[in-house]
C-alpha positions in Angstrom: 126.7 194.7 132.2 124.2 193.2 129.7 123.5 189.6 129.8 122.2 187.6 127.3 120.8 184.5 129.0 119.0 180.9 127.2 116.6 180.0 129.6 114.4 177.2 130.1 110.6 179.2 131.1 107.6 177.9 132.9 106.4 175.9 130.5 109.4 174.1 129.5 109.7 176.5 126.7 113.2 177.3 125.4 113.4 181.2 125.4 116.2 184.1 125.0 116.0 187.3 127.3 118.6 190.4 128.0 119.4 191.5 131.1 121.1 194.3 132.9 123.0 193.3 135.9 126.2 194.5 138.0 127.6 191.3 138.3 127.1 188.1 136.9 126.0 186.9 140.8 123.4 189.2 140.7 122.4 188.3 137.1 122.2 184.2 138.8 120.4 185.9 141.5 118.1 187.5 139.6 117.2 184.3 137.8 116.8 182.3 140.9 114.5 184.4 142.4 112.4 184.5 139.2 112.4 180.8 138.8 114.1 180.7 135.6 116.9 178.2 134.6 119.8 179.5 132.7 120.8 177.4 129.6 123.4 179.5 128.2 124.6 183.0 129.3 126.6 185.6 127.1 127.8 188.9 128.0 127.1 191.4 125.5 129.3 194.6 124.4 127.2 197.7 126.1 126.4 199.2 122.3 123.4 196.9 122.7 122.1 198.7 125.4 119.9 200.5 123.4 117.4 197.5 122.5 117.0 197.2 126.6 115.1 199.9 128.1 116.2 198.9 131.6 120.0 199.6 130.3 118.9 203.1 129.1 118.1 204.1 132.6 120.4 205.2 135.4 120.2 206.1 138.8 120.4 210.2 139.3 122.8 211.2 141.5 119.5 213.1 143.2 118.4 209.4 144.0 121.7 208.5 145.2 121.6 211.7 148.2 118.0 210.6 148.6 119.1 206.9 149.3 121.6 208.1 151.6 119.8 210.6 153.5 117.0 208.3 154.3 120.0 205.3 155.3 120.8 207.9 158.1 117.6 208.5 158.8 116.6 205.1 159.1 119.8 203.9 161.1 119.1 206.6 163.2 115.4 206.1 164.2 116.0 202.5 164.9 114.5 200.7 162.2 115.8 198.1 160.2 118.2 198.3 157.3 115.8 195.8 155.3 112.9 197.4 156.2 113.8 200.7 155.1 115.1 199.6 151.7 111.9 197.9 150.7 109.8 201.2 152.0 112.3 203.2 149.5 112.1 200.9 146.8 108.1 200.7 147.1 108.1 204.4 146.1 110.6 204.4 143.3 109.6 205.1 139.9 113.1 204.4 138.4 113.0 200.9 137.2 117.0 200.4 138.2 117.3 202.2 141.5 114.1 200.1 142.8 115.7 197.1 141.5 119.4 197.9 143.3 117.3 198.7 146.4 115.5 195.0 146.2 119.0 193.7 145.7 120.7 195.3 148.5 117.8 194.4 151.3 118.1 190.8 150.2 121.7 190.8 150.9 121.8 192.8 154.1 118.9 190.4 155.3 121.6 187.2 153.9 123.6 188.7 156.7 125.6 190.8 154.4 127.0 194.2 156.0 125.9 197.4 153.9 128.8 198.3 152.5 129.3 194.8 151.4 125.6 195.0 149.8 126.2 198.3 148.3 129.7 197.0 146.4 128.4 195.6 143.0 126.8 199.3 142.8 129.7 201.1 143.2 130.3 202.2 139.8 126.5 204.3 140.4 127.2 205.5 144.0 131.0 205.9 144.1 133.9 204.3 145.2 134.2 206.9 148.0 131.2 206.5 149.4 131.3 202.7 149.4 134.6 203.2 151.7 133.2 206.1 154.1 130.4 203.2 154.4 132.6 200.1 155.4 134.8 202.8 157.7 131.3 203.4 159.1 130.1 200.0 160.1 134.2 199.3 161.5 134.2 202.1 163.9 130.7 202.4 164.4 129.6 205.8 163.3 127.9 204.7 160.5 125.0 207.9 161.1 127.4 209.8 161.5 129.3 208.5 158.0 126.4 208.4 155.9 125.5 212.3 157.0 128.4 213.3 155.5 128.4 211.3 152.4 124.7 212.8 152.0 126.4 217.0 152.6 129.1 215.7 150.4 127.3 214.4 147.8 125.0 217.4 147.9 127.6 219.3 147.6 129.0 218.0 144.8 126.1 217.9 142.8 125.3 221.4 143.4 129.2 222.5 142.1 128.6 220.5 138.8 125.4 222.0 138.2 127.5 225.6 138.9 130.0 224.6 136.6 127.7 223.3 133.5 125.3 226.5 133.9 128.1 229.1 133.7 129.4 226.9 130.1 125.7 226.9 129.1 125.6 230.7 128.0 128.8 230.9 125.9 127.9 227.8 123.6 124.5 229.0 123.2 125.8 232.6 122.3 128.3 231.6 120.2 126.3 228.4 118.5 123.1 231.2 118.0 125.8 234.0 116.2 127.2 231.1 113.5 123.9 230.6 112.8 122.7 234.0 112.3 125.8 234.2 110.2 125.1 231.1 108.2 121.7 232.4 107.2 122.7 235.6 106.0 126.2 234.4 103.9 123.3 231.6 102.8 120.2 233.8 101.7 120.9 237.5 102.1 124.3 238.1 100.3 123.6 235.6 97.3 120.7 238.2 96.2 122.5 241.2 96.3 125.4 239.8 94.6 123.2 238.6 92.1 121.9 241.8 91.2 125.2 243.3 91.5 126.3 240.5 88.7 122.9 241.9 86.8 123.7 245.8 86.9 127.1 244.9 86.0 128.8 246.6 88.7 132.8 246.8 89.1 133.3 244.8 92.5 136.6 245.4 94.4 138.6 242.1 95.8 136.7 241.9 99.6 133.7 241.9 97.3 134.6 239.2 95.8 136.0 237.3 98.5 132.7 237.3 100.4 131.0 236.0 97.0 132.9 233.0 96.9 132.8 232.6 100.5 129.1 232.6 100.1 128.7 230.7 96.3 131.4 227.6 98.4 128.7 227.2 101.4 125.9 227.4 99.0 127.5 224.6 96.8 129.1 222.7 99.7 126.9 223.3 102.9 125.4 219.5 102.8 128.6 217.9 102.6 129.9 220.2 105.1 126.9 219.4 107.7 127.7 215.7 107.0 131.6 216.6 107.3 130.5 218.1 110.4 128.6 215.4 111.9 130.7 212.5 111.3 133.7 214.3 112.5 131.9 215.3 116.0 130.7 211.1 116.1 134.6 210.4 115.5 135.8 212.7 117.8 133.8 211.0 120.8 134.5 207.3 119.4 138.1 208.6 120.2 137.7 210.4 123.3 135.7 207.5 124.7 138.2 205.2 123.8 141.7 206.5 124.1 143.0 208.0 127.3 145.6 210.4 125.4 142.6 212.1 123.3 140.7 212.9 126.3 144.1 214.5 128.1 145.2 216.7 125.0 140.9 217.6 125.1 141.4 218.2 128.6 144.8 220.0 128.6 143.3 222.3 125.4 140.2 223.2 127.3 142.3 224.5 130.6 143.6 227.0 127.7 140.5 228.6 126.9 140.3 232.1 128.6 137.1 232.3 131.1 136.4 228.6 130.7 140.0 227.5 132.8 138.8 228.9 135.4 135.9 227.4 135.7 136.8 223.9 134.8 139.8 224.5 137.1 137.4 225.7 139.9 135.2 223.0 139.8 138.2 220.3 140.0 140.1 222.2 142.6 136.5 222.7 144.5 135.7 218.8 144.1 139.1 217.7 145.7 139.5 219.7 148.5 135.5 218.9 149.4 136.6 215.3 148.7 139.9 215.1 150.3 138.4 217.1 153.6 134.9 214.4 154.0 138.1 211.8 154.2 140.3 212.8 156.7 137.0 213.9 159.0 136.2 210.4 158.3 139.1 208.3 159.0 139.8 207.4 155.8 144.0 207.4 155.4 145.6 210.1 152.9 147.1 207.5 151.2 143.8 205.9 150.4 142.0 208.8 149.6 143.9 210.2 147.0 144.0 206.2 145.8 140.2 206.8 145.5 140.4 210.0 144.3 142.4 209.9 141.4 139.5 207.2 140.1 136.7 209.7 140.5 137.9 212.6 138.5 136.8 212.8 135.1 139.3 215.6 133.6 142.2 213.8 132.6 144.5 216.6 133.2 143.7 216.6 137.4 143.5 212.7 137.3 147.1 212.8 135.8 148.4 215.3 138.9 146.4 213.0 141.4 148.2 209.8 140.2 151.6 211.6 140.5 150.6 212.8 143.8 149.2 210.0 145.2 153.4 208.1 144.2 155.2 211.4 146.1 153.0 211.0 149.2 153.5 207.4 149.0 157.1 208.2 149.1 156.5 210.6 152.5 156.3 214.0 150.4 153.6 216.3 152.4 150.5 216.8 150.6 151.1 220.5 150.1 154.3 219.8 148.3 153.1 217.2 146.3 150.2 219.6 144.7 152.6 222.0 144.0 155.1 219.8 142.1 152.5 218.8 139.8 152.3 222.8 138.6 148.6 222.5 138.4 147.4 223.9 141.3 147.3 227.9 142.6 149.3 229.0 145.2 146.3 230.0 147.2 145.1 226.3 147.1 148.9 224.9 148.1 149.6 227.9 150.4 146.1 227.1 152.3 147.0 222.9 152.4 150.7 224.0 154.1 148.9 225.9 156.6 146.7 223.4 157.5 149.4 220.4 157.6 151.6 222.9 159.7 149.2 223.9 162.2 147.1 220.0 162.3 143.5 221.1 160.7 144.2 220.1 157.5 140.4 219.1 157.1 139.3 223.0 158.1 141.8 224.4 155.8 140.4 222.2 153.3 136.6 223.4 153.8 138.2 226.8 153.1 139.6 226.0 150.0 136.6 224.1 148.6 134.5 227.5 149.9 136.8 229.6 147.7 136.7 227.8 144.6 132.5 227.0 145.1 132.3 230.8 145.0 134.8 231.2 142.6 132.5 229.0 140.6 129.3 230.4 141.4 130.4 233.9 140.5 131.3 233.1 136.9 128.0 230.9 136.9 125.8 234.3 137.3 128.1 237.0 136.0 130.0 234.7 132.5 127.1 236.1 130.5 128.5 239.7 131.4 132.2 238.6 130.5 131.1 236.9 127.3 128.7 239.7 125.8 131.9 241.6 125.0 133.4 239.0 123.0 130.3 238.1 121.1 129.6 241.7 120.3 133.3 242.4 119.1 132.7 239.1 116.8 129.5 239.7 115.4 130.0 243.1 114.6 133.5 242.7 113.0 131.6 240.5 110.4 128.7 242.8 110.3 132.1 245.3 109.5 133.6 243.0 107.0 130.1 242.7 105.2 129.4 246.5 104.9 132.9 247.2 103.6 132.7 244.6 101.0 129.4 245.6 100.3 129.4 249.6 100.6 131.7 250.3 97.5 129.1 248.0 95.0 126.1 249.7 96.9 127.4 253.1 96.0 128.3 252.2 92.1 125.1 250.8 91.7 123.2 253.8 92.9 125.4 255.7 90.4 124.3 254.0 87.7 120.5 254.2 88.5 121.1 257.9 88.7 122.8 258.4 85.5 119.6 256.8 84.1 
């Protein structure tokens, strides 16, 4: 949240500064420790983030598994919490993370526990792993808890990068043909209609189709590009702000042939990997899916996790409630019955997240295979549509060069 505070400076100097901070404790905190006293403080809308380099930065989700990992490693070579904090934070070039690691050694060393100290954080290290943390410290396997948050996390991070390097290659491909396209209905076609228009040639209808096509983006291209560009800005105003524009987004995209399966690979992959790290855990079903449903950004899945999370509330098995939502394969549900039926739910679970990294990290390395097909049938049906329109004109005009 960003803060803007009237303070009172060291030389009794009225003075105005912004300030990013979790909570507004931590803001008073903050001051304290600085020695400055707070006149006035306002909390500003985060579209001022901008004028606050601090704000701009976030901590990586790399940082996050590094912060963890050396938490185990600490805990488990004896040394304190504190200690260990103020050695990570020491090396940190991230402005915010080394700050949140100052922040949390102060309040473990106020007697604080760590998942208390980690709370006002959670939005940057996850609700999830907040909980496996406090479970952690209550039953005392708080190694143990924090190595598994790291594999999960790992884990995690590894699937999304998957998932957004098998969607890289189609928008490239497809955003590199428009252009191609652009260019030559923009520059090439214009000059041979024009000296079709000189030699005064008969042009049939596609002819003149793809003239107009081509004298409307000439005319219009500006206002389209602005069009364009203020439609895209509207369209994430709106999907930032209202929940129902990001489901029908979400529900449109799980419609798109190749891209489904990865989006739905990814999601399916990221519960199961979630929902397993829980019940290894401790953490209650119940609560899990509670957490869950919070941490999923397609709305589509969030929606089937909410009415999930009411059926097993009501004492539907897990396996039943998946497959009453409609979303889910039958591998994935047929796999979670097994598991309930036989008690190692969490094994059946590993399986399932296995499947669906794979199934992820296939289309990741072979997409470019299954899209080259598609791009090749578009671009030359245009390259089609250009030659017919064009080939009757060519042939006229080379007629009327030879009868002179």
């Amino acid at each position: 949240m960003l803060f803007l505070v009237e303070n009172i400076d060291s030389t009794q100097r009225r003075s105005y500064g912004l300030y990013d901070e979790e909570t507004m404790s931590s803001l008073l905190k903050h001051l304290s420790n600085h020695r400055i006293i707070p006149l006035s403080i306002h909390k500003l809308p985060s579209i001022f983030a901008p004028f606050l380099p601090a704000a701009r930065t976030k901590v990586s989700p790399d940082e996050v598994i590094e912060l963890i990992e050396s938490l185990h490693l600490v805990i488990k070579s004896g040394l304190p919490l504190h200690s260990g904090l103020l050695d990570l934070a020491e090396d940190a070039d991230n402005p915010k993370f080394k700050k949140m690691l100052i922040m949390v050694a102060e309040e473990i060393n106020s007697g604080k526990s760590l998942s208390a100290a980690f709370k006002p954080y959670e939005k940057a290290l996850g609700a999830m792993l907040i909980n496996l943390i406090r479970i952690g410290e209550e039953t005392g396997q708080l190694q143990v808890t924090l190595e598994r948050g790291a594999q999960f996390l790992k884990r995690t991070l590894a699937l999304k990068k998957k998932a957004k390097q098998a969607l890289i290659y189609p928008s490239f491909a497809f955003a590199t043909v428009s252009a191609a396209m652009l260019v030559w209905m923009l520059y090439v076609l214009p000059q041979m209609t024009d000296l079709f228009k000189q030699m005064k040639v008969e042009l049939p209808p596609l002819t003149l189709f793809l003239m107009a096509a081509s004298e409307f983006l000439t005319n219009y291209i500006g206002y389209m590009a602005v069009g364009l560009v203020a439609l895209i800005i509207a369209f994430k105003v709106l999907h930032k702000k209202y929940q129902k524009v990001r489901f029908h987004t979400d529900r449109y995209i799980l419609k798109i042939p190749i891209i489904k399966h990865i989006v739905s690979g990814f999601n399916m992959a990221f519960i199961a990997e979630y929902l397993r790290l829980a019940i290894v855990s401790g953490v209650p079903l119940f609560n899990a899916l509670d957490i869950l449903k919070n941490n999923l950004q397609n709305e589509v899945f969030q929606k089937a996790l909410i009415s999930t999370h009411q059926d097993v509330s009501r004492g539907l098995q897990l396996s039943e409630s998946f497959k009453k939502t409609g979303l889910f394969t039958p591998f994935m549900i047929r796999m979670m019955s097994v598991g309930e039926a036989s008690g190692n739910l969490d094994s059946q679970l590993e399986l399932i997240a296995q499947h669906y990294n794979e199934k992820v990290d296939y289309y990741a390395e072979n997409i470019g295979k299954v899209i080259e097909p598609v791009v090749l049938i578009f671009v030359g049906g245009f390259m089609a549509l250009v030659m017919v329109g064009l080939m009757g004109p060519m042939y006229d005009l080379v007629g009327q060069m030879g009868n002179k």
